[in-house]
C-alpha positions, 0 to 999 in steps of 0.5 A: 874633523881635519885631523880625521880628514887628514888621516883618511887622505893618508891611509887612501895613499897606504891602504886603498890606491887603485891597481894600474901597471905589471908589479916587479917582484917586491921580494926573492922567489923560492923563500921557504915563507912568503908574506902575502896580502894588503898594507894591515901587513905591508905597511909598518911606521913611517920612518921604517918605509922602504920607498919601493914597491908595495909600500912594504915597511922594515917592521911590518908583520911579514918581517916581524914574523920572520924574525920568529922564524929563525932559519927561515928563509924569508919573502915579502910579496904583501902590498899596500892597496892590494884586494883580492885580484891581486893575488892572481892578476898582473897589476900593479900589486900582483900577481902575488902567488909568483912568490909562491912555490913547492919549496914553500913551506909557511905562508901568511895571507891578509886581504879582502878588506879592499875589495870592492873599496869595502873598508876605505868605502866606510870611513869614507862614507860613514866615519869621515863624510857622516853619510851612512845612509840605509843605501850606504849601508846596503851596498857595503853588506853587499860587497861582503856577500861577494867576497867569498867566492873571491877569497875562495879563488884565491885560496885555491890559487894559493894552495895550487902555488904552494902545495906544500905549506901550511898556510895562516889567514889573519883577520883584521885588527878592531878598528873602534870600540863597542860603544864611542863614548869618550872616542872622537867617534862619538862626535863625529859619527855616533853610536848608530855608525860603530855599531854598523862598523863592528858588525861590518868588520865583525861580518868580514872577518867571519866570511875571511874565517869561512873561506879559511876554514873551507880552504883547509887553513888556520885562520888567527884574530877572527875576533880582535881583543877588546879595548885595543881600538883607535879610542883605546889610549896610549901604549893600548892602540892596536889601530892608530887614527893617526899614526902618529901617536905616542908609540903607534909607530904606524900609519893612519887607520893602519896598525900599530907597532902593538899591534903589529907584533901582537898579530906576527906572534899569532901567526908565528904560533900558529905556522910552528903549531 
């Protein structure tokens, strides 16, 4: 449980801090592609963190499709802790479509999974605190329902702001396995909270693809591979507890160094599609 609470305390630092003051630009304006979005595309290995703003890392998503995308000329406005208010609002992690512009031409989005606290709100209550009580599990679905309008919003600002690009939604990496037998969820939460989890993640991801697909863009990773979770072994993690492990080359509850390529690639295949 200590390790769990270590993690949780990391990953609220990366993924889950509260907006406060205007952000500066975290990248140039006028790149042909912009990364935009939260820490599962901001965030990278420890060690490769650049101390400013956004908590971007130098291996992160964005950077890792750009390198892809040779001769493209390249910006990263995704910050860790972003939700959707982000995109449009001056806070301390946006607006973010001011590093968009007509010369756009490739655009990447991951947000959603903050707002309202939606997903730091369940490994707080459910994963960490064993507290998923009919009432938790309620106010968490219906944080979902409200997400789609904002998601809405936000794509039509996107589109606005870049006309011209074509833009690829990505979804969020499976954080845990159908079932917890022989995972640390097993002991600390049970069958009953994955279950709710995945159909929690597996309801975001679907509202993130609604959204996408009323907005006329491509979404990716609607549905995560299987076996790739936080109990998946060595070399197998998409998602790391801990981040520490051997070649998660990540942050806590964040993707890993795998997983980071493997959802770049998606998006690079599907912007040259």
């Amino acid at each position: 449980m200590s390790i769990l609470l270590c993690a949780l305390t990391l990953a609220l630092s990366f993924g889950w801090a509260a907006p406060a003051a205007a952000m500066p630009d975290p990248g140039p304006r006028g790149a042909e592609y912009v990364s935009l979005g939260d820490s599962f595309v901001a965030s990278g290995s420890m060690s490769t963190a650049t101390g400013e703003a956004c908590g971007q890392a130098t291996d992160n998503v964005g950077r890792l499709v750009a390198q892809r995308m040779r001769g493209v000329s390249f910006a990263d406005w995704a910050c860790g802790g972003a939700d959707t208010a982000d995109f449009t609002e001056v806070t301390d992690k946006g607006p973010q479509i001011r590093g968009l512009s007509e010369k756009t031409k490739y655009v990447s989005i991951s947000i959603g999974g903050n707002d309202e606290n939606l997903f730091g709100g369940v490994v707080q209550d459910c994963l960490v605190g064993a507290l998923c009580t009919e009432q938790h599990t309620r106010a968490a679905l219906d944080k979902l329902d409200r997400l789609g309008p904002k998601l809405d919003r936000v794509y039509a600002a996107v589109r606005e702001s870049a006309p011209n690009a074509k833009v690829v939604v990505l979804g969020y990496l499976r954080l845990l396995p159908d079932t917890p037998a022989g995972c640390f969820a097993d002991v600390v939460t049970g069958p009953s909270v994955v279950r709710f989890a995945n159909r929690l993640q597996a309801g975001l991801n679907g509202t993130i693809a609604e959204a996408a697909e009323r907005a006329g863009f491509t979404m990716v990773n609607q549905e995560p591979p299987a076996g790739r979770s936080m109990c998946a072994p060595d070399g197998r993690r998409y998602v790391s507890l801990t981040g520490v492990g051997p070649r998660d080359a990540g942050v806590p509850i964040h993707p890993t160094l795998a997983g980071r390529k493997y959802t770049a690639r998606l998006i690079a295949d599907a912007l040259a599609a």
